[in-house]
C-alpha positions as CSV (number, residue, x, y, z in Angstrom):
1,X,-27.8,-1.5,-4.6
2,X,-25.1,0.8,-3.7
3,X,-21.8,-1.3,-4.3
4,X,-19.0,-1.5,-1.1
5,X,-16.5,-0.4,-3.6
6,X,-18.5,2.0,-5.4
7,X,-16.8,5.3,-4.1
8,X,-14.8,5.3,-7.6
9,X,-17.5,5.2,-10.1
10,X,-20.1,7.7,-11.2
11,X,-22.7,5.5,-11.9
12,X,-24.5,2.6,-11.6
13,X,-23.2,-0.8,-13.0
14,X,-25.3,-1.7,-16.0
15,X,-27.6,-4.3,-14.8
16,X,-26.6,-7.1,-17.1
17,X,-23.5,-6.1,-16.8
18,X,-23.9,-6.7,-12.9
19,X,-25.7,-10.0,-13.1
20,X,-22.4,-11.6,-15.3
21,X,-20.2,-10.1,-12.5
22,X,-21.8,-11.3,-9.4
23,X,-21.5,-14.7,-8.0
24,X,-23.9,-14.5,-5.0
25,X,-25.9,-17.3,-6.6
26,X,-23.1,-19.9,-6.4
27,X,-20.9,-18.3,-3.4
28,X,-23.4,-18.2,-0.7
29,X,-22.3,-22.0,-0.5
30,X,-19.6,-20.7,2.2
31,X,-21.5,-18.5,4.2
32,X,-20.1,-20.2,7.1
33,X,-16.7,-20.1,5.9
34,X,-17.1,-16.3,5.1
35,X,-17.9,-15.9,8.5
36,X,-15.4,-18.3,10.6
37,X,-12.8,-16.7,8.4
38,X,-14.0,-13.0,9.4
39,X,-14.2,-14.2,12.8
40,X,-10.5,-15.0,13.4
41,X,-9.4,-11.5,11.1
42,X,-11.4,-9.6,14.0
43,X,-9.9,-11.6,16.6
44,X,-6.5,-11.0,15.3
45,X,-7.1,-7.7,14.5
46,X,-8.1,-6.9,18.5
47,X,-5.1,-8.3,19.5
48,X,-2.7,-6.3,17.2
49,X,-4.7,-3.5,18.9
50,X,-6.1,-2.3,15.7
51,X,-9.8,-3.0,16.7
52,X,-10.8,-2.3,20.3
53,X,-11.8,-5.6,22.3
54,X,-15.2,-3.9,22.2
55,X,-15.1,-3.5,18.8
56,X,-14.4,-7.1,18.7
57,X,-17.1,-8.4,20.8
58,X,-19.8,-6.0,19.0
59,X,-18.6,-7.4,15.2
60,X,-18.3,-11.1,16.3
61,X,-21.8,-11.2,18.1
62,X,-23.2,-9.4,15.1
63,X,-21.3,-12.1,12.7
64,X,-23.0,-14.9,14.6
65,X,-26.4,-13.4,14.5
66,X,-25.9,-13.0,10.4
67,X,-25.0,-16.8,10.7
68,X,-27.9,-18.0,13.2
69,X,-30.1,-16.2,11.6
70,X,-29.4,-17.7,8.1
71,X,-29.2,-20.8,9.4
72,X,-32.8,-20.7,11.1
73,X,-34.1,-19.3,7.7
74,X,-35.2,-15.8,8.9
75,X,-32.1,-14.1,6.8
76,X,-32.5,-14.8,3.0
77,X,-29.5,-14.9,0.9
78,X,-31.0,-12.8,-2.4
79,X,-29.2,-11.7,-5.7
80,X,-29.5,-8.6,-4.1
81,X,-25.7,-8.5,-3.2
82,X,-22.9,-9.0,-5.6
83,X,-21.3,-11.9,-3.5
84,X,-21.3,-13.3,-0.4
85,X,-18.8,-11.3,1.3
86,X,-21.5,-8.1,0.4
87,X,-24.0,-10.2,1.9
88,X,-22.4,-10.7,5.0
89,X,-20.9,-7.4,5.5
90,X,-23.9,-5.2,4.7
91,X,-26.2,-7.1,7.0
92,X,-23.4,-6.5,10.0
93,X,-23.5,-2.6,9.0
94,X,-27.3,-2.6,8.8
95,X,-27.1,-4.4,12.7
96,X,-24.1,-3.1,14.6
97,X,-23.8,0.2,12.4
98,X,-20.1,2.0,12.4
99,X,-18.2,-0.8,14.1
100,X,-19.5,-3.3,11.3
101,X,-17.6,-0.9,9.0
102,X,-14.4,-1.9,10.6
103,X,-14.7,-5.7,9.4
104,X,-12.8,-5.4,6.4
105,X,-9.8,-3.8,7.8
106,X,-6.6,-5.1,6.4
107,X,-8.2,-7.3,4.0
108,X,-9.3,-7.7,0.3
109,X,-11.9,-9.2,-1.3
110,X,-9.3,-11.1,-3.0
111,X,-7.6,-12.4,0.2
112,X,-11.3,-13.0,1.8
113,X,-12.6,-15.3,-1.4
114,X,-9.3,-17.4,-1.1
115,X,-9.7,-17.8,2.0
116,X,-13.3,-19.4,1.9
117,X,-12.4,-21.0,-0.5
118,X,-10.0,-22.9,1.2
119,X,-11.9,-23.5,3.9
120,X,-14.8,-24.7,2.1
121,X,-12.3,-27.4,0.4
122,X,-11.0,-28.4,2.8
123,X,-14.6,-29.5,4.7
124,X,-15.2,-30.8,1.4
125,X,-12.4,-33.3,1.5
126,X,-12.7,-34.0,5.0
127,X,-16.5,-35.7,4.0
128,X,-14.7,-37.4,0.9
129,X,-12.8,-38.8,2.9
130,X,-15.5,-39.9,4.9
131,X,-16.8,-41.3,2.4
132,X,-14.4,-43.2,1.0
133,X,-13.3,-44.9,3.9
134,X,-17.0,-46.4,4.5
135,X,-16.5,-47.7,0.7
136,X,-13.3,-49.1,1.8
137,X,-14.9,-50.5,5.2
138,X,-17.6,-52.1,2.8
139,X,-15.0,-54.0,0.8
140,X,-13.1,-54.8,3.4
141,X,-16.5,-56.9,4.7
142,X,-16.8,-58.2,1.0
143,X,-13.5,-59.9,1.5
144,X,-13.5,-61.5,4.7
145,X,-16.8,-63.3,3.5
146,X,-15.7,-64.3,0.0
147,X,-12.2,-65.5,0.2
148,X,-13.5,-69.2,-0.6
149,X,-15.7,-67.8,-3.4
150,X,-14.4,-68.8,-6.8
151,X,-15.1,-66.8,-9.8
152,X,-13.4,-66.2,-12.9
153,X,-10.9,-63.4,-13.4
154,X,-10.3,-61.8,-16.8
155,X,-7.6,-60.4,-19.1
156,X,-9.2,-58.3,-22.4
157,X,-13.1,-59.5,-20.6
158,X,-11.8,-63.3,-21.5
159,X,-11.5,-65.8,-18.7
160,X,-8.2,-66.1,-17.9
161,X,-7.5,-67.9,-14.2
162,X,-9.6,-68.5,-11.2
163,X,-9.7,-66.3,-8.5
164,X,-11.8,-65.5,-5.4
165,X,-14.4,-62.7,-5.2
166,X,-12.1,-61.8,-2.1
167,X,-9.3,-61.0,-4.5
168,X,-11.3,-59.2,-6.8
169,X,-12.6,-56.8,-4.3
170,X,-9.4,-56.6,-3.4
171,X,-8.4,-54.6,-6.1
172,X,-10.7,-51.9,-5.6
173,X,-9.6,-52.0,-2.4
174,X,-5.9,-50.5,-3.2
175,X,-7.6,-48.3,-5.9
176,X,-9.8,-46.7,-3.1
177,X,-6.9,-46.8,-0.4
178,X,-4.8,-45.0,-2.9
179,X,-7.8,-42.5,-3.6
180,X,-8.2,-41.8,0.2
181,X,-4.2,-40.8,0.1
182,X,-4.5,-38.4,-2.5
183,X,-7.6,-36.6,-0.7
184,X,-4.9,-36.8,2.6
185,X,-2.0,-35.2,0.6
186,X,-3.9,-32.8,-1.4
187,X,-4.8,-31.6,2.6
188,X,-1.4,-31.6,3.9
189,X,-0.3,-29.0,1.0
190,X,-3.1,-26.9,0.7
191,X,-3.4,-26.1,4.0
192,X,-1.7,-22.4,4.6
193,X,-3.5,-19.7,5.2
194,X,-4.2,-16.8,2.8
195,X,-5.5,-14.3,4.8
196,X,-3.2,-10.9,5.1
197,X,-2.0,-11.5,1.8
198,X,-4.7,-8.8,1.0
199,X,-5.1,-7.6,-2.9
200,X,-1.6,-9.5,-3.7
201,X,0.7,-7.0,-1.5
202,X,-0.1,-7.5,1.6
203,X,-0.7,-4.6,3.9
204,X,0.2,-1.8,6.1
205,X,-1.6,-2.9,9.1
206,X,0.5,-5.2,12.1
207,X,-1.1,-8.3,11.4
208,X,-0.5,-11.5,12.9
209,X,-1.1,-13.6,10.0
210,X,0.4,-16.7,12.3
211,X,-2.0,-16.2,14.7
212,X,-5.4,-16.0,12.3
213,X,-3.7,-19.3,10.2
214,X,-3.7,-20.8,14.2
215,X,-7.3,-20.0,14.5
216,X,-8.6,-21.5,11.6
217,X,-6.5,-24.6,11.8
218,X,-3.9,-23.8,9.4
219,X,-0.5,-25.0,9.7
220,X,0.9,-21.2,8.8
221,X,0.4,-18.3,6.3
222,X,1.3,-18.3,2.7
223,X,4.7,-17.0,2.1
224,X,3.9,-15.5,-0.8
225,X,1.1,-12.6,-1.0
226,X,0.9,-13.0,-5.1
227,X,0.3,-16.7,-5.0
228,X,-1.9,-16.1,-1.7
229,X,-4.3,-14.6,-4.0
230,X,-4.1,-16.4,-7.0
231,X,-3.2,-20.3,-6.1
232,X,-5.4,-22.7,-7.9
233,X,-3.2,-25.6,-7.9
234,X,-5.6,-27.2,-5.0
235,X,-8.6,-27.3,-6.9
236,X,-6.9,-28.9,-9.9
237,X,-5.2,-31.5,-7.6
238,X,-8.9,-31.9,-5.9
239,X,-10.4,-32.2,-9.4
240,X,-7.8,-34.8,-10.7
241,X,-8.6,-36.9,-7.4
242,X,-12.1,-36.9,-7.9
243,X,-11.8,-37.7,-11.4
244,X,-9.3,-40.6,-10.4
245,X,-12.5,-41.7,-7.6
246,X,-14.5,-41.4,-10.3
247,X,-12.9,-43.5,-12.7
248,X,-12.6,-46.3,-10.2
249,X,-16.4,-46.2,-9.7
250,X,-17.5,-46.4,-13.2
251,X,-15.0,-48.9,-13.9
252,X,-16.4,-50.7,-11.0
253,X,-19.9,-49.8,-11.9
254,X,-19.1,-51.5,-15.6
255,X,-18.6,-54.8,-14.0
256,X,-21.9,-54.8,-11.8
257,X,-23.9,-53.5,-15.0
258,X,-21.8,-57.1,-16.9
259,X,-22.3,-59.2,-13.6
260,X,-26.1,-58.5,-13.2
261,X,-26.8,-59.2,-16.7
262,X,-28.2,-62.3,-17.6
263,X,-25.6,-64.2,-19.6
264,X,-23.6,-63.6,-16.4
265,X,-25.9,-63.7,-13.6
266,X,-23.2,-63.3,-10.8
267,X,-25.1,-60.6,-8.6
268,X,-28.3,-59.3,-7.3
269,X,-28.8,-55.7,-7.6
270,X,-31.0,-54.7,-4.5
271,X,-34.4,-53.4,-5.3
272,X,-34.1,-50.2,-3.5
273,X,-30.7,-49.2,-6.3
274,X,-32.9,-50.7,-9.4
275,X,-35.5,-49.8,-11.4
276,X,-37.6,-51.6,-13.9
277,X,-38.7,-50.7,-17.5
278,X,-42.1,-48.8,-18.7
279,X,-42.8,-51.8,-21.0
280,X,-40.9,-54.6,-20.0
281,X,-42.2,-56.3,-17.3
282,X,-39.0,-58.8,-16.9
283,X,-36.8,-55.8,-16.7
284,X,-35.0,-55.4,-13.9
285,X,-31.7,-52.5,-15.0
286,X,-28.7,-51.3,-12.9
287,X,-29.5,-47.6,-13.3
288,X,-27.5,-46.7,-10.1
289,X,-24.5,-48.1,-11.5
290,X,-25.0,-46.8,-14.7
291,X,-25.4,-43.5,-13.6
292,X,-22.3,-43.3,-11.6
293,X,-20.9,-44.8,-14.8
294,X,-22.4,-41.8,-16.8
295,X,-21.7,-39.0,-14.4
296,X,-17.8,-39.3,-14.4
297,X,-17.0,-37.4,-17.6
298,X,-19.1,-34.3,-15.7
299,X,-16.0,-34.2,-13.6
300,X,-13.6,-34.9,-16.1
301,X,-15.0,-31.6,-17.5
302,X,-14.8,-29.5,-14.8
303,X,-11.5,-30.5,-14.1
304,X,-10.3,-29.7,-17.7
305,X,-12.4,-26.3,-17.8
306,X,-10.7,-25.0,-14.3
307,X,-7.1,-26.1,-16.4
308,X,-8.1,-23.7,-19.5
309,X,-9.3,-21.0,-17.1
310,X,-6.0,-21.2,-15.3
311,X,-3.8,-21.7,-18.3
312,X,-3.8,-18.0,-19.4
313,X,-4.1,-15.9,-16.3
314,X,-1.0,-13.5,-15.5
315,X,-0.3,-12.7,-11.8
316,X,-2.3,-11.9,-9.3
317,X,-5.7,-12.5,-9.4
318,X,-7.8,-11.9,-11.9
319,X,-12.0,-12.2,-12.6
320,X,-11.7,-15.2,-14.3
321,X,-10.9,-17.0,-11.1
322,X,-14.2,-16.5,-9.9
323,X,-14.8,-19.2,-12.9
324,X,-13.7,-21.9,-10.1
325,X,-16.5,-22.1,-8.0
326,X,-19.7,-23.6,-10.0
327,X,-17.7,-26.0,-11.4
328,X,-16.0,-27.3,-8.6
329,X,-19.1,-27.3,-6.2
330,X,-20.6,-29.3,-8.6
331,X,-17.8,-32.0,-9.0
332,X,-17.3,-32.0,-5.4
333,X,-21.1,-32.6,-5.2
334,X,-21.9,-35.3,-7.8
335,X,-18.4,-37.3,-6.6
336,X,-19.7,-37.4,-3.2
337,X,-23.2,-38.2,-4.4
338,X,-21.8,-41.4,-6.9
339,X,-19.6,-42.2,-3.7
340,X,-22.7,-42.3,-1.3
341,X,-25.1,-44.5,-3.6
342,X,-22.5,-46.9,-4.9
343,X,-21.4,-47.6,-1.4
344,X,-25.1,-48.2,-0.6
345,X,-25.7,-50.7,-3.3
346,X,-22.2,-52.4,-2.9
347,X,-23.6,-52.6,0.7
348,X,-26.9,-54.8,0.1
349,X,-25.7,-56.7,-3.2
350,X,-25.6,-60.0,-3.6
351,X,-23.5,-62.6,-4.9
352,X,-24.5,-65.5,-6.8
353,X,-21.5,-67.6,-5.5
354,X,-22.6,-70.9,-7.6
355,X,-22.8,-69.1,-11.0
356,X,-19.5,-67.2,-10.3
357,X,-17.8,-70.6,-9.8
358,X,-19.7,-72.7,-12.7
359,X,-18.4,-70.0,-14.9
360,X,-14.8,-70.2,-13.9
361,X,-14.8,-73.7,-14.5
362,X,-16.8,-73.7,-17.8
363,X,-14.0,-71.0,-19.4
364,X,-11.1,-73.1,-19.3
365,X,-9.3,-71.1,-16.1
366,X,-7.9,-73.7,-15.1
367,X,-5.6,-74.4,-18.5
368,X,-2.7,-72.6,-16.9
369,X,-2.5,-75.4,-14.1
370,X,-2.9,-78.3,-16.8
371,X,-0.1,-76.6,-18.4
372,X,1.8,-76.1,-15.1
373,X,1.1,-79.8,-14.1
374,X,2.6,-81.2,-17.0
375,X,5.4,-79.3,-16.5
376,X,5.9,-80.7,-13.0
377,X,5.5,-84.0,-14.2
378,X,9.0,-83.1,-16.7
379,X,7.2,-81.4,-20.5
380,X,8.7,-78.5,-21.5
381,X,6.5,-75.3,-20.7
382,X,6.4,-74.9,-24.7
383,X,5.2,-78.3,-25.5
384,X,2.6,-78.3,-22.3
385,X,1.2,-75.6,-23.8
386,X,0.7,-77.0,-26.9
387,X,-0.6,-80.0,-25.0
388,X,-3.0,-78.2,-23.3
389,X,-4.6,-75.9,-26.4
390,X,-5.7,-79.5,-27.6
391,X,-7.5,-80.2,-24.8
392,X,-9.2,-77.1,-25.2
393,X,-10.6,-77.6,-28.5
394,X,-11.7,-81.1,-27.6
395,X,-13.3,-79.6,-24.4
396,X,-15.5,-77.1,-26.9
397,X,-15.9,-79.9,-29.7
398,X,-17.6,-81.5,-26.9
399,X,-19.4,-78.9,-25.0
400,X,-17.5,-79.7,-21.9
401,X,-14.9,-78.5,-19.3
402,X,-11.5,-79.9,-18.6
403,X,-13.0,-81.3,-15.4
404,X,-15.6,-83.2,-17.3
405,X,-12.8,-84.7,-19.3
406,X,-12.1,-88.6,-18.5
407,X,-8.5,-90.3,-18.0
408,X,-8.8,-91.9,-20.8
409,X,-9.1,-88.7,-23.0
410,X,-6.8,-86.4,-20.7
411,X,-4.2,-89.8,-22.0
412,X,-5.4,-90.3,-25.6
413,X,-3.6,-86.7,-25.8
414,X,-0.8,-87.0,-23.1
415,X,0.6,-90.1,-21.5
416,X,1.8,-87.6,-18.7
417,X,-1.7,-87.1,-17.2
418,X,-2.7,-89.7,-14.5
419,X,-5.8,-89.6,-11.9
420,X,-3.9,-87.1,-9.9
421,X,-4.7,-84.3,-12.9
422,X,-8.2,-83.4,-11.4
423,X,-7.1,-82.4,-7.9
424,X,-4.5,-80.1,-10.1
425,X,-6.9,-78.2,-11.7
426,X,-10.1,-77.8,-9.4
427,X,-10.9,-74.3,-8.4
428,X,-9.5,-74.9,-4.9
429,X,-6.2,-76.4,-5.9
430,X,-5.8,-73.6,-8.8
431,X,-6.3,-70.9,-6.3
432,X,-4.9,-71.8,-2.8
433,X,-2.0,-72.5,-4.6
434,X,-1.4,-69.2,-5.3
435,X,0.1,-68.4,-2.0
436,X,2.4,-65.4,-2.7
437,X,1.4,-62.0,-0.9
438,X,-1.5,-60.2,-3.3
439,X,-2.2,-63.6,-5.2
440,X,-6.2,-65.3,-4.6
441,X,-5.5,-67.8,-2.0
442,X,-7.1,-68.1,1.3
443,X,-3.5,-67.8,3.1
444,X,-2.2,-64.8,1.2
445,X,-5.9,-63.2,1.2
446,X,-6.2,-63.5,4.7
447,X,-2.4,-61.9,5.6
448,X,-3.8,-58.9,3.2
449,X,-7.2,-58.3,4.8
450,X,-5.6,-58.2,8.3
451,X,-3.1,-55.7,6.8
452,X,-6.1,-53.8,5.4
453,X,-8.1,-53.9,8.5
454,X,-4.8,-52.5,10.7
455,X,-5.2,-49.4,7.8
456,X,-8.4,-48.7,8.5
457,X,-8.1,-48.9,11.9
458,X,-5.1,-46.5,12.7
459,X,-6.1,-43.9,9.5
C-alpha cells in the first residue's frame, strides 16, 4: 500500500522492513481515541475558518461512520495500514474523497499519536480507579464485620501481638487508598493537551489549541511543542503506580496462599477462585492468588523497559517511542485483570474466625501484656521481661499457653502475679486496650472505618 507520506521516496518500503515499522497491530487499541481526537482538530479547525463548516460536517460524519462501522464489525482493522492513524484516514478518503484529505491539516503524526495516547491513558486510569475503589469498598466491609475477630499479627512471619482481622485489613486499606491517590495525581498532571504542537514546532495555521484541549476535556495545551511530542513521564508514573498496585496484591496474595494452607487454616478460598490437582484428590490450591502473585514482575518489567527506552532519546520524538505502547497495554491490562479477580475472591472468602484466635493465643501474643502487667504492678520493664521469657519456656516445656498456665505456676515464677493476670492477657483485654487512633481495638477501629467510609463516600 501506497504510504500517506510516501511523496518523498522512490520506492517501496522493503516489506520486512515495513512490518518492524508499523504498529497497526498494537495501536488499533485507540481507534476511538484516534477519532474523538480528530473530531475536535476538525471542529477547531472550522472555527479558525480553515475548514469550511461543510467541510466539517462531511469529515465528522465520515469519522463516525469509520467508528460505527468498526464497532459493528463490518470495518476490519488489517496489517494492511502502517498504523492506526493510516487506518482511519484512508478509509475517510476512500468515503468522503477530497474533503477527507483535509483531516490532517495542521497536525503531525507525532502530535496525533500523543495525543491518543493520552487519551487512551487517561480511560485507562479512570477504570483503575474503578477498580480499586471496589477493592477498597470490599475491605471496608471486611472490617466492619471483623473488628471482634482476634488473630495473630506478625513481625519477621513470627507471632508477635494480637490483633483483629479488622486491623489487619486495615492495612491494605491505606495501601490501596494511597494507590487510588497516585492514579488521581498522575491524572491531574498529565492532563494537557498535545494537539498543535505538530512535528515538535508547532505550526503555521491559526489554531486554537485552548479550544481543542476544551473539547477533549483537557485542562489546557502543552506549553511546550518539543515536550508535546516527546513526554513520557506519564507512562512511567502510570507504570510505577501499577507496579506499586501490584506489589500490594501479591503481598496480599502471599498471606492468603499462608492463610489457606493447612498448618494455618485461617480462610476458605471460594471454589469458583480454586482449582484442584491432576493427582491429588485432597488438593485444593490458591491459583488465583498465586497468579496475581506471579504476574507482578510482568509489570515491573515493562515499567523498567519504557525507563531504558526513554533513557537515551534526544529531543523530540523519536521511533523508539513507539516502543511504549505494547508494553504498557499490557501492564495496564494484566494490573486491571489481578485487580478484578483478587477483588472477587477477597469478596466471597471466608474466615475461619476460631482458628485465627486459637493461634493467637497458642504463640505467646499475649507476652507483651504479661510484661506490661508486671510493670503496672511496680517490676522494672527490664526485669518483667525477663520474668516473662520464663514463662515462655515453661509454657513450651509444657505444650501449653500462658492462659493455660495456673496461679500457682504464674507465682512459683513471680510473686507479682495474682488472679487478676488472666483478664490482663486474654485476647479482648490485649486488644481493646489498644485504644490509640490506628491501634486493633474496637473503639479506635470503629473511629477509623467511619473515617474510611466518609473517603469513599465523598472521592
Amino acid at each position: 500500500m501506497a504510504q500517506l507520506w510516501g511523496g518523498r521516496f522512490t520506492k517501496e518500503t522493503d516489506k520486512l522492513v515495513y512490518n518492524f515499522n508499523a504498529s497497526i497491530s498494537f495501536d488499533q487499541k485507540f481507534y476511538e481515541q484516534d477519532i474523538r481526537g480528530s473530531i475536535a482538530h476538525v471542529t477547531m479547525l472550522a472555527k479558525q475558518g480553515i475548514l469550511t463548516d461543510g467541510e466539517k460536517e462531511e469529515i465528522i460524519a465520515g469519522l463516525e461512520g469509520i467508528r460505527r462501522d468498526v464497532e459493528n464489525g463490518t470495518l476490519e482493522i488489517t496489517d494492511k495500514y502502517e498504523d492506526i492513524h493510516s487506518f482511519v484516514e484512508a478509509n475517510l478518503i476512500d468515503r468522503i474523497g477530497n474533503a477527507g484529505k483535509k483531516l490532517h491539516t495542521g497536525r503531525s503524526r507525532n502530535d496525533q499519536v500523543a495525543l491518543d495516547m493520552k487519551l487512551y491513558t487517561r480511560d485507562e486510569i479512570t477504570q483503575l480507579d474503578k477498580l480499586v475503589k471496589d477493592l477498597l469498598e470490599v475491605l471496608l466491609t471486611t472490617m466492619k464485620a471483623h473488628t471482634e475477630t482476634y488473630m495473630p499479627g506478625f513481625t519477621h512471619l513470627q507471632k508477635a501481638q494480637p490483633i483483629t482481622l479488622a486491623h489487619h485489613m486495615g492495612a491494605y486499606f491505606e495501601m490501596f487508598k494511597r494507590d487510588r491517590q497516585r492514579l488521581q495525581d498522575i491524572y491531574r498532571r498529565m492532563n494537557t493537551c498535545p494537539l498543535g504542537s505538530g512535528a515538535l514546532a508547532g505550526t503555521t495555521y491559526p489554531l486554537d489549541r485552548e479550544y481543542t484541549a476544551s473539547l477533549l476535556g483537557f485542562d489546557g495545551p502543552t506549553l511546550n511543542s518539543i515536550d508535546g511530542v516527546s513526554d513520557r513521564d506519564y507512562l512511567i508514573e502510570l507504570l510505577s503506580a501499577m507496579s506499586t498496585i501490584m506489589m500490594h496484591l501479591s503481598r496480599f496474595s502471599e498471606e492468603v496462599i499462608i492463610w489457606n494452607s493447612n498448618e494455618y487454616q485461617f480462610v476458605d478460598i471460594d471454589d469458583a477462585y480454586s482449582t484442584g490437582s491432576s493427582i491429588m484428590p485432597q488438593k485444593k490450591n490458591p491459583d488465583i492468588a498465586e497468579l496475581v502473585r506471579g504476574k507482578t514482575g510482568r509489570v515491573y518489567g515493562a515499567q523498567m523497559s519504557l525507563l531504558t527506552t526513554m533513557k537515551g532519546i534526544p529531543l523530540a520524538y523519536n521511533k523508539d517511542m513507539q516502543e511504549d505502547k505494547e508494553l504498557v497495554f499490557d501492564a495496564m491490562d494484566t494490573t486491571k485483570g489481578c485487580l478484578a479477580l483478587f477483588t472477587g475472591m477477597l469478596r466471597t472468602m471466608k474466615y475461619n474466625e476460631e482458628n485465627m484466635a486459637a493461634s493467637a493465643k497458642n504463640g505467646f501474643t499475649n507476652a507483651t501484656d504479661a510484661a506490661d502487667y508486671l510493670v503496672n504492678h511496680g517490676v522494672p520493664f527490664r526485669d518483667a521481661h525477663g520474668i516473662v521469657g520464663q514463662l515462655v519456656l515453661h509454657c513450651i516445656e509444657k505444650n501449653i499457653a500462658l492462659d493455660d498456665m495456673s496461679l500457682e505456676e504464674y507465682k512459683a515464677i513471680s510473686p507479682v502475679f495474682e488472679q487478676d493476670i488472666y483478664d490482663a492477657i486474654s485476647m479482648k483485654t490485649c486488644v481493646d486496650t489498644r485504644k490509640t487512633i490506628g491501634a486493633p481495638s474496637k473503639e479506635a477501629m470503629d473511629q477509623v472505618i467511619a473515617i474510611h467510609e466518609k473517603y469513599l463516600q465523598e472521592c
